[in-house]
C-alpha positions as CSV (number, residue, x, y, z in Angstrom):
1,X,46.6,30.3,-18.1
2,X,45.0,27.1,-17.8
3,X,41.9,28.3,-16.4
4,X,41.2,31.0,-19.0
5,X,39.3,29.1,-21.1
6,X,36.6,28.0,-18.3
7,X,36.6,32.0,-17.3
8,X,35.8,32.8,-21.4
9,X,33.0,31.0,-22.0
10,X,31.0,31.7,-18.8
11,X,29.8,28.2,-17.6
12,X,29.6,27.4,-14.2
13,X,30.8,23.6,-13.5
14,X,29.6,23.5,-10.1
15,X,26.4,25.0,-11.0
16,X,23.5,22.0,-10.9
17,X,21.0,21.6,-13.5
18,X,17.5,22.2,-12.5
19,X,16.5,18.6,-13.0
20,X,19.0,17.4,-10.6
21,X,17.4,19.9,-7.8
22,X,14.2,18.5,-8.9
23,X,15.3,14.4,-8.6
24,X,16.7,15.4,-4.8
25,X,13.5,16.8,-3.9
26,X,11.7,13.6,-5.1
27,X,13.9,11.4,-3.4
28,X,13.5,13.4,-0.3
29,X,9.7,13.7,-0.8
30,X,9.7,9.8,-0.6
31,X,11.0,9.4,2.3
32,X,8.1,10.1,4.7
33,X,5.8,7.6,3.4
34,X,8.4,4.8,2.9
35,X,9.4,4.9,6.4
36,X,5.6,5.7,7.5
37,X,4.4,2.5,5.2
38,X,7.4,0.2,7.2
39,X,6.9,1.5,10.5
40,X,3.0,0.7,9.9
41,X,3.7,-2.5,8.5
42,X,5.8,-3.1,12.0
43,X,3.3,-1.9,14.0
44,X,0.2,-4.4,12.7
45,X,3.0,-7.2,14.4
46,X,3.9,-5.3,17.1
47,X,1.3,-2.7,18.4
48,X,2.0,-2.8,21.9
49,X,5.6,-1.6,21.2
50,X,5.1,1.1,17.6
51,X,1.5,2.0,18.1
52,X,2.3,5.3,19.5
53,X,5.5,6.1,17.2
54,X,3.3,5.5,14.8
55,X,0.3,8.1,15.8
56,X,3.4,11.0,16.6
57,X,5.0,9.8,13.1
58,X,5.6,13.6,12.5
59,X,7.0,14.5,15.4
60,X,9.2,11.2,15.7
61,X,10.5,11.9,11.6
62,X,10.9,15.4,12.6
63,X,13.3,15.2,15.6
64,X,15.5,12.1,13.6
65,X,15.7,14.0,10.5
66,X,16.9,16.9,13.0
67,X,19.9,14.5,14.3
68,X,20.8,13.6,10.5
69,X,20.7,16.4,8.4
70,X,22.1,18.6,11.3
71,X,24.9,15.7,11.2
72,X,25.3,16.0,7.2
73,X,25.3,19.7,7.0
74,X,28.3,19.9,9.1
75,X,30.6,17.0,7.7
76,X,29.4,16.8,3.9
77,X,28.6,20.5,3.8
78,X,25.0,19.0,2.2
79,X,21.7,17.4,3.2
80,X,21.1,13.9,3.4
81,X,19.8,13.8,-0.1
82,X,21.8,16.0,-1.4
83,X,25.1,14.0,-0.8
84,X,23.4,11.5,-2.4
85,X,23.4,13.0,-5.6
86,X,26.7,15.1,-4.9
87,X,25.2,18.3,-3.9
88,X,26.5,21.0,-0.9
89,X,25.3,24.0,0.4
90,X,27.3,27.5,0.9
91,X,26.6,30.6,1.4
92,X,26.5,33.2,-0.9
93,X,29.1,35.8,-1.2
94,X,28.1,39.9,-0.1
95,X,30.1,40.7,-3.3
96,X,29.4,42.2,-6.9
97,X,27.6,39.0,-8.3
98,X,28.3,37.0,-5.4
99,X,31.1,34.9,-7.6
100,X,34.8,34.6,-7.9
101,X,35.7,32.8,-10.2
102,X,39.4,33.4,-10.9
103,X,39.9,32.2,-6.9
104,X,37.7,29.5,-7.2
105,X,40.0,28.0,-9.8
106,X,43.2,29.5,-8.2
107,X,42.4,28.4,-4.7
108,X,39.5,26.0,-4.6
109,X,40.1,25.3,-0.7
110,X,40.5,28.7,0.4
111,X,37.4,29.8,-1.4
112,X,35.3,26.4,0.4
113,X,36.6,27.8,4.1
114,X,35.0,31.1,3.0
115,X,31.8,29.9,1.5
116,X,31.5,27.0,4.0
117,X,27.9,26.8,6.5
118,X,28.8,28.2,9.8
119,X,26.5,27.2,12.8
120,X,24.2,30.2,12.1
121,X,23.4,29.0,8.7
122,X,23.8,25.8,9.6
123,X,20.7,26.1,12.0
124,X,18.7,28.5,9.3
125,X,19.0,25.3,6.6
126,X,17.4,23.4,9.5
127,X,15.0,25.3,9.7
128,X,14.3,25.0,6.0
129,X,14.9,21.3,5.7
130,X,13.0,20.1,8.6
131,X,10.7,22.4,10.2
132,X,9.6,23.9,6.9
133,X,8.3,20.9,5.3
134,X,6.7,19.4,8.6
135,X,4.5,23.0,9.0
136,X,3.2,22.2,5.8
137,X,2.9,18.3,6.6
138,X,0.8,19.3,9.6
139,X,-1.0,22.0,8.0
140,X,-2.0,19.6,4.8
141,X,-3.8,17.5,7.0
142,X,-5.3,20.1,9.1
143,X,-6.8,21.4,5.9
144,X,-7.8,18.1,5.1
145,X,-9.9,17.8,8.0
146,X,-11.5,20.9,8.8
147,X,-11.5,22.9,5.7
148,X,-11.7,20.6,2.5
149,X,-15.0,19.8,3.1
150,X,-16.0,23.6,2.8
151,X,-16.4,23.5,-1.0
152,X,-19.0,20.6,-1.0
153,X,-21.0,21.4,1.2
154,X,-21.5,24.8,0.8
155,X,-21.7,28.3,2.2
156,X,-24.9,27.1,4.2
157,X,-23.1,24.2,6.1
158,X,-19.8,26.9,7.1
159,X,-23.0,29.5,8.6
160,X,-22.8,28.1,12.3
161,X,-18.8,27.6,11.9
162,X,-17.8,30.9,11.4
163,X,-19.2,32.6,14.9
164,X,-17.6,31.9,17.9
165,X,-19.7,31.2,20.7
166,X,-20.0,33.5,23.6
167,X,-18.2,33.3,26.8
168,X,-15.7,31.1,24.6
169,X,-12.2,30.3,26.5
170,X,-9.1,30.8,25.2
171,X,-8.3,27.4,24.0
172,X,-11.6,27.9,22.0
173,X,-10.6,31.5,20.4
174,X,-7.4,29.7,19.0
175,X,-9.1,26.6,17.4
176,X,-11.5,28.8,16.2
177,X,-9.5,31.0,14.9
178,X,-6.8,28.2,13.4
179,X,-9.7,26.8,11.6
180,X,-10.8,30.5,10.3
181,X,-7.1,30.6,8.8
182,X,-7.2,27.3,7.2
183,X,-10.8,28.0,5.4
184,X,-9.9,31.3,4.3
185,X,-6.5,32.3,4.2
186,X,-4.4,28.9,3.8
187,X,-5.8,28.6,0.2
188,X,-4.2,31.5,-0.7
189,X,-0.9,31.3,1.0
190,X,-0.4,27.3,-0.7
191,X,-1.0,29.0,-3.6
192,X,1.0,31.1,-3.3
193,X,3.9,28.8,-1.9
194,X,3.7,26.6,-5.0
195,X,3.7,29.6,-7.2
196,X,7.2,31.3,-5.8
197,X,8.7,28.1,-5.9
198,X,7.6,27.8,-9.8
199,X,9.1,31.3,-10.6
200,X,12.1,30.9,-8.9
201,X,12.7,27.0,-10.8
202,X,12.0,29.2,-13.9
203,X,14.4,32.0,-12.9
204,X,16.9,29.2,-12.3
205,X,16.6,27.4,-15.3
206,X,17.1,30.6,-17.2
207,X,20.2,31.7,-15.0
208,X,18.1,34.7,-13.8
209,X,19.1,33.7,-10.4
210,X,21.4,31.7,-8.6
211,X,18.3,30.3,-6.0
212,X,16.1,27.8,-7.0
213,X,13.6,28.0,-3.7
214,X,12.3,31.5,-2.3
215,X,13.4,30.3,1.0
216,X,17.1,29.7,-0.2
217,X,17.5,33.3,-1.0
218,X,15.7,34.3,2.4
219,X,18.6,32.5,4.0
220,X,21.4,33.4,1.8
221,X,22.3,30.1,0.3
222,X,22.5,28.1,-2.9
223,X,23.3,24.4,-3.6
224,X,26.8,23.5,-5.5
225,X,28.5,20.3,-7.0
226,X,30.8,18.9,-5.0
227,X,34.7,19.7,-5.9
228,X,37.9,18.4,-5.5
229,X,38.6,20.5,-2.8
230,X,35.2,19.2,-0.9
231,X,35.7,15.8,-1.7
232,X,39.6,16.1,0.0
233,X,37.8,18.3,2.9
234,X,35.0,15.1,3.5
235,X,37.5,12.4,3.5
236,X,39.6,14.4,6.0
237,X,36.6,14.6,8.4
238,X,35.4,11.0,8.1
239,X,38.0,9.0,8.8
240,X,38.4,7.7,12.3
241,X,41.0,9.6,14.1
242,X,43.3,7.6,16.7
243,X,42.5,8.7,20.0
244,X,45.1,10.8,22.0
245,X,47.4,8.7,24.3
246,X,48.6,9.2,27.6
247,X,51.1,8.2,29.7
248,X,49.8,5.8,32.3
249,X,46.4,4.9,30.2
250,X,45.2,1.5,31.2
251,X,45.3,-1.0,28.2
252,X,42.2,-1.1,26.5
253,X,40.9,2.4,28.3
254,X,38.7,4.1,25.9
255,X,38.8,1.8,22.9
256,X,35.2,0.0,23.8
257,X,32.4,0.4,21.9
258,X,30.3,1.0,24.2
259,X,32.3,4.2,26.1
260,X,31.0,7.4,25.4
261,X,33.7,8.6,23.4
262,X,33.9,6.0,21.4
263,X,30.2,6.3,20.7
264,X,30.7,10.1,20.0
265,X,33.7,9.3,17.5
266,X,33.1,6.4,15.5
267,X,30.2,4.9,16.2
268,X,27.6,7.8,16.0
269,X,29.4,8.9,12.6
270,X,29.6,6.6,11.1
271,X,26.2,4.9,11.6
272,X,24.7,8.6,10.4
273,X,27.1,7.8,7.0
274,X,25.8,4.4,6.6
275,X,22.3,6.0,6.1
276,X,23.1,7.9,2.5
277,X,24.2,4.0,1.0
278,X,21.0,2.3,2.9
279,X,17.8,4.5,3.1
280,X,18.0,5.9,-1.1
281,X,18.6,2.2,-1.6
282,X,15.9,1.1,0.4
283,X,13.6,3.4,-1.4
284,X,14.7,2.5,-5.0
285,X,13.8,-1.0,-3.8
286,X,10.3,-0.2,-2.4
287,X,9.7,1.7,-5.9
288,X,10.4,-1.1,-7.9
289,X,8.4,-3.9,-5.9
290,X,5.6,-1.1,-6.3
291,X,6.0,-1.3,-9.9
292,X,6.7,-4.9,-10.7
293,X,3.3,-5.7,-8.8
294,X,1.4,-3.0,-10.6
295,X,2.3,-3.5,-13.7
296,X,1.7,-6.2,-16.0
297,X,5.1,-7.1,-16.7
298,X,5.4,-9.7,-13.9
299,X,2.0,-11.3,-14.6
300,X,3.0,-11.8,-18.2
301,X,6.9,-13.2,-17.1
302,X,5.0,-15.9,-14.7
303,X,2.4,-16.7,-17.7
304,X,5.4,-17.3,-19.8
305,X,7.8,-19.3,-17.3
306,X,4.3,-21.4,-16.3
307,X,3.5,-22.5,-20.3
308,X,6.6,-24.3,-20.6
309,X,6.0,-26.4,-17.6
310,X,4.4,-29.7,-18.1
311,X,2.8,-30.8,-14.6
312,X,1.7,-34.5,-13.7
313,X,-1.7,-34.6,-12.4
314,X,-2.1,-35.1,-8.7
315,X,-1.4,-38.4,-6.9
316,X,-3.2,-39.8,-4.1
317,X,-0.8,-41.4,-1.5
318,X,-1.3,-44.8,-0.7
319,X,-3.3,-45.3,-4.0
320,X,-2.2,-46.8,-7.4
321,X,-4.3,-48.1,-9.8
322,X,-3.1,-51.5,-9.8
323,X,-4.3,-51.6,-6.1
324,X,-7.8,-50.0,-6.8
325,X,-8.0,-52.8,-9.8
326,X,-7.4,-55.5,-7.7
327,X,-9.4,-54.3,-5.1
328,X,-12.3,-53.8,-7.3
329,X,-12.0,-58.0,-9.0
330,X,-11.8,-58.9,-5.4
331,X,-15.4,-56.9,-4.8
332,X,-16.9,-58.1,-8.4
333,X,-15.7,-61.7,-7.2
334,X,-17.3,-62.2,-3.9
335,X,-20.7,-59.4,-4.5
336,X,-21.0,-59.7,-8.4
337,X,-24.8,-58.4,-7.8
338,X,-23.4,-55.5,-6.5
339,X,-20.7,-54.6,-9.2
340,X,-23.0,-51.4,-10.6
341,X,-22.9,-49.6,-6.3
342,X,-18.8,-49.4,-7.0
343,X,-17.6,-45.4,-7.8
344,X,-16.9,-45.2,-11.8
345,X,-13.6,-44.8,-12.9
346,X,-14.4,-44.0,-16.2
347,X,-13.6,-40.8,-17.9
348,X,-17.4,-39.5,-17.8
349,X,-17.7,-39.5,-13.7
350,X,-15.2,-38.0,-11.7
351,X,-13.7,-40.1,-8.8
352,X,-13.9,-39.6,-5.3
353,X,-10.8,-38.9,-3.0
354,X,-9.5,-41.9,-1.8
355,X,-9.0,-42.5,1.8
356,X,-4.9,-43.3,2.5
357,X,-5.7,-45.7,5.1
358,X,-8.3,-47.8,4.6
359,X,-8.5,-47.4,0.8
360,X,-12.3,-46.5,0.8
361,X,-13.4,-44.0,-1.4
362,X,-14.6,-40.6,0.5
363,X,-18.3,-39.5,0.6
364,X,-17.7,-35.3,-0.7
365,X,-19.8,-32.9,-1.8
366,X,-19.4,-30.9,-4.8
367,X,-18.5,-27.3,-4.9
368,X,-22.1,-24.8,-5.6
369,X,-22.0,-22.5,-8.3
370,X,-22.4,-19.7,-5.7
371,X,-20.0,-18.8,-3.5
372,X,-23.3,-17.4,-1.1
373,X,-24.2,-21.2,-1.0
374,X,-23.4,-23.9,1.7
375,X,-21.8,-26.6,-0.1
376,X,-23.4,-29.4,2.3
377,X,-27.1,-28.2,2.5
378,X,-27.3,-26.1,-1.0
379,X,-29.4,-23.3,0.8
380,X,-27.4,-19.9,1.9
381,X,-25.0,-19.8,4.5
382,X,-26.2,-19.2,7.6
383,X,-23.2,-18.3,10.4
384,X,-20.6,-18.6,7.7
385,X,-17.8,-20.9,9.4
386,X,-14.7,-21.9,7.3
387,X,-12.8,-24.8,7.5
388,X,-9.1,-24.9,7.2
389,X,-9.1,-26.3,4.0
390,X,-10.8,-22.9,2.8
391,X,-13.9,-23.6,1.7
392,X,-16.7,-21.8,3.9
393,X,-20.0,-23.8,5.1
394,X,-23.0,-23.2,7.5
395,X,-21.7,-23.5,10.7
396,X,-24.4,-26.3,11.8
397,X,-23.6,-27.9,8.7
398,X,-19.8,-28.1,9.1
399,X,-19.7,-29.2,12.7
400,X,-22.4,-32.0,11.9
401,X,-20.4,-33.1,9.3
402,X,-17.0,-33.2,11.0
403,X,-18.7,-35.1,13.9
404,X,-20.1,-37.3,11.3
405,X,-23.5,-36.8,12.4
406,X,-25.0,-34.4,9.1
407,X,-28.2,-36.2,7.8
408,X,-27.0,-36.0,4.4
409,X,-23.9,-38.5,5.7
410,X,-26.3,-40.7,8.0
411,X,-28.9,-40.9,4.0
412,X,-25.3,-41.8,2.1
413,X,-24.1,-44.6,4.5
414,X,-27.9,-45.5,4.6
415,X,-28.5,-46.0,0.9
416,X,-31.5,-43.8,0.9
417,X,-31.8,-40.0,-0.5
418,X,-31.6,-36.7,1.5
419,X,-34.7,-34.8,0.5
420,X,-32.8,-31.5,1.7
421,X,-30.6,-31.2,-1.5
422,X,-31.4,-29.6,-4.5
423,X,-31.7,-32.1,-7.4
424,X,-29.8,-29.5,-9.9
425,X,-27.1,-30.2,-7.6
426,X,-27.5,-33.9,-6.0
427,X,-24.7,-35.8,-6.6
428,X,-24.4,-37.9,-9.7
429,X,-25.4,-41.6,-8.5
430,X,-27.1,-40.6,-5.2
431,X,-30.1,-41.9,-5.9
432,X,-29.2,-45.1,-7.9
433,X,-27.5,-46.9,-6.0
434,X,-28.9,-48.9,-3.0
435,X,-28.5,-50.8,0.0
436,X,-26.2,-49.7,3.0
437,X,-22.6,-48.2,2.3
438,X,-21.0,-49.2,5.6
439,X,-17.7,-51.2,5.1
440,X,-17.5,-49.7,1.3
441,X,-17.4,-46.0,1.7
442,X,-16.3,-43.9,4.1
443,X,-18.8,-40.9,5.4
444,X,-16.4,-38.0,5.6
445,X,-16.5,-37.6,9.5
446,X,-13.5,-35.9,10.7
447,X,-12.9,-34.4,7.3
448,X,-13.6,-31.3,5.0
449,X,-16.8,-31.8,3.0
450,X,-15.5,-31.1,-0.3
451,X,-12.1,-32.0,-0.5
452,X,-12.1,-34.9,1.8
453,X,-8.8,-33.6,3.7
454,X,-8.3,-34.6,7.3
455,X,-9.3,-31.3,9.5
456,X,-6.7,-31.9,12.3
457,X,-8.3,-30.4,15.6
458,X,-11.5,-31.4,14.8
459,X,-14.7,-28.8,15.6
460,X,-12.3,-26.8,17.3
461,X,-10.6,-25.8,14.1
462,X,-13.2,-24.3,12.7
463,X,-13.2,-20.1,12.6
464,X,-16.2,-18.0,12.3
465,X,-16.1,-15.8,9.4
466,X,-17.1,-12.3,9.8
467,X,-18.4,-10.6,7.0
């Protein structure tokens, strides 16, 4: 009598709620465009290899999701998705409210064996599960492309469209005719797809009925918890079973990895089980990178972690400014009527970079206010040509410079001005001091112009950009 109560009060524990129906079908909506964003991301490093896989990515997700779902239905009793969240399919009993409960309770096993997916439904929830989803995939986009335009443009624009020409081959009838369907009637049939599946969620949710898709009552079946007795049933079929042994068998006969059998009865299995851990995973984890770099929650965690951090200002290498000090009494000792052409330190002027070798301050440019501005010759760029330090110049200006040949280097080392710079952005001092530069300053050949880094490679390091 312990099974009277559950019988009483008319609740059905292997019944799923309607939201967990609803969380499988998201899950298993995502998984198109998770694998179709990796297998792209794959294919921009290796497009010799995916570049077709991923122009037939329908046809490739089709045929796999064939293999694994085909593979799922007949251990788990369930889709791929479905196991995840510890859902089955069965069929649906040709009796007087197609349930039983008093055996269900009484004989749990013997009521699974009845109710379990033969190889005729097995095939129909295929075709539900896979081919189903891809007609509408392909169909979608189809509409997309020949028929979404139609209510934009107008009734004037579909005019020409909607004759077929004369003498038109058969290939021709079809398309015209599969583009006819899609403008007129494929409206009304998504409609009405999205429509049945709402009244049959509702019907669900109310216990009206005991199908929550039109096309699970087409094919007699519904989706259950998963029991005792099921769970019992899956661990029976999953574990590795010993193969047979015969007298005379060579030692180490048949126990490869790589011999068919083996292939067929571990292997194969259990690389098909790994996927219901790996792939839902895999997707949680895509969903959350989505979110922590959409959201502001990340940018406000770094702004945080950075404010406590108190960082040094840079450091030249080979500089210090006891060296630079010395360096500069030796200069006012032996050229004191030169003391006022030495780069200010003061707090006022910023300093130049200094060169690690030779200890010689760096002739650079400064940075425009415009990013549409070459730094060197202050006009617009002209052949826009970066350097590997970033910044972008003209591309006579840049190779000039790095050759050391720019007239606004050969006026520097000179003492005299360059007329071709703007006097809003002349460097401060350029005019005031006099008198050749060589031996005191270096002219920047061989390095960027406006951070004064080395550009290893030379001319040939620089890249055209293309804009």
């Amino acid at each position: 009598m312990e099974f009277m109560s559950s019988l009483q009060n008319g609740l059905d524990e292997l019944k799923p709620s309607l939201f967990e129906l609803l969380s499988e079908q998201q899950l298993s909506s995502l998984l198109p465009p998770s694998l179709r964003y990796l297998l792209t991301v794959a294919t921009l490093r290796y497009p010799r290899y995916l570049l077709s896989v991923a122009n037939s990515f329908d046809e490739v997700y089709a045929v796999l999701m064939l293999l694994v779902e085909r593979h799922f239905l007949r251990t788990y009793g369930g889709g791929f998705t479905e196991n995840f969240y510890g859902l089955k399919r069965e069929r649906v009993l040709r009796t007087k409210g197609g349930e039983v409960p008093r055996a269900q309770l009484g004989a749990p096993s013997d009521v699974r064996e009845t109710l379990k997916l033969r190889d005729s439904d097995v095939w129909r929830n295929l075709a539900v599960m896979v081919g189903l989803p891809y007609l509408k995939r392909k169909l979608d986009e189809s509409y997309d492309i020949h028929a979404a335009h139609a209510n934009v443009l107008g009734p004037t624009f579909n005019r020409n469209r909607d004759t077929l020409p004369p003498g038109a081959s058969i290939k021709q009838r079809l398309i015209f005719y599969y583009k006819w369907f899609l403008r007129h009637i494929y409206p009304s049939v998504n409609a009405a797809y999205y429509f049945s599946m709402l009244a049959f969620n509702l019907a669900y949710l109310f216990d009206g009925s005991k199908y929550h898709s039109p096309f699970m009552w087409l094919i007699g079946t519904r989706v259950r918890r998963l029991g005792e007795a099921d769970y019992h049933a899956i661990e029976l079929a999953t574990n590795p079973r010993p193969p047979p042994t015969r007298p005379g068998r060579i030692p180490g006969e048949g126990t490869s990895i790589f011999n068919p059998r083996t292939l067929g009865r571990t292997v194969y299995p259990r690389l098909l089980s790994s996927l219901r851990i790996l792939l839902p995973t895999s997707i949680f984890a895509l969903k959350f990178l989505e979110w922590w770099h959409a959201s502001d929650f990340a940018r406000q965690l770094s702004r945080k972690a950075a404010e406590s951090l108190d960082l040094p200002p840079p450091v030249i290498s080979g500089l210090t400014s006891t060296t630079f000090s010395k360096k500069k009494q030796q200069k006012s000792q032996s050229q004191p009527a030169l003391d006022s052409e030495e780069p200010s330190l003061s707090e006022n002027k910023p300093s130049p970079p200094i060169a690690a070798s030779s200890l010689l301050p760096i002739l650079t440019v400064p940075t425009p206010p415009s990013s549409s501005l070459c730094p060197i010759c202050t006009g617009p760029i002209v052949t826009p040509t970066a350097a590997p330090t970033g910044y972008v110049y003209c591309y006579t200006c840049i190779h000039r410079w790095v050759e050391g040949t720019h007239e606004r280097q050969v006026a520097f080392m000179e003492g005299s001005k360059f007329e071709g710079v703007d006097s809003s952005m002349e460097e401060e001092g350029w005019a005031a001091e006099e008198g050749s530069r060589e031996g005191r300053w270096e002219s920047g050949k061989g390095r960027c112009a406006v951070s004064g880094r080395v550009v290893l490679g030379g001319t040939e390091s620089l890249r055209r950009v293309i804009i």
